[in-house]
C-alpha positions, 0 to 999 in steps of 0.5 A: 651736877647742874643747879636747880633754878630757883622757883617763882616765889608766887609758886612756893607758899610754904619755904623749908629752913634749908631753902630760907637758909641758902637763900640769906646765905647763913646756917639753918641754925640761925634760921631756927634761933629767928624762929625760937625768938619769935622774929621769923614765923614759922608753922609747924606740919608733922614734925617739920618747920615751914615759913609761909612765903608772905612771912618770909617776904615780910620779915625781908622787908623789915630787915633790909638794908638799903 
């Protein structure tokens, strides 16, 4: 089974916690505690969580380690 090339990030506004979960390289829980207190924001469609790319470009940013 062959993987699916990672899309542009201009093309993805909104990130599912699986998709931002894989990407860190750590558990969809851990993505959900970030949410719960409030480190990552995330938005709510329905009953699904979602992150907005500019969300998930800034938390990156200030959680970098150089």
């Amino acid at each position: 089974m062959s993987e699916k090339p990672a899309q542009p990030d201009h093309d993805r506004p909104y990130w599912t916690v699986a998709q931002i979960a894989e990407r860190w390289q750590c558990s969809e829980k851990k993505i959900r505690r970030l949410i719960k207190k409030g480190e990552l924001i995330a938005h709510r469609f329905g009953n699904q969580l979602r992150i907005a790319e500019a969300d998930r470009r800034s938390y990156e940013r200030l959680h970098r380690e150089d």
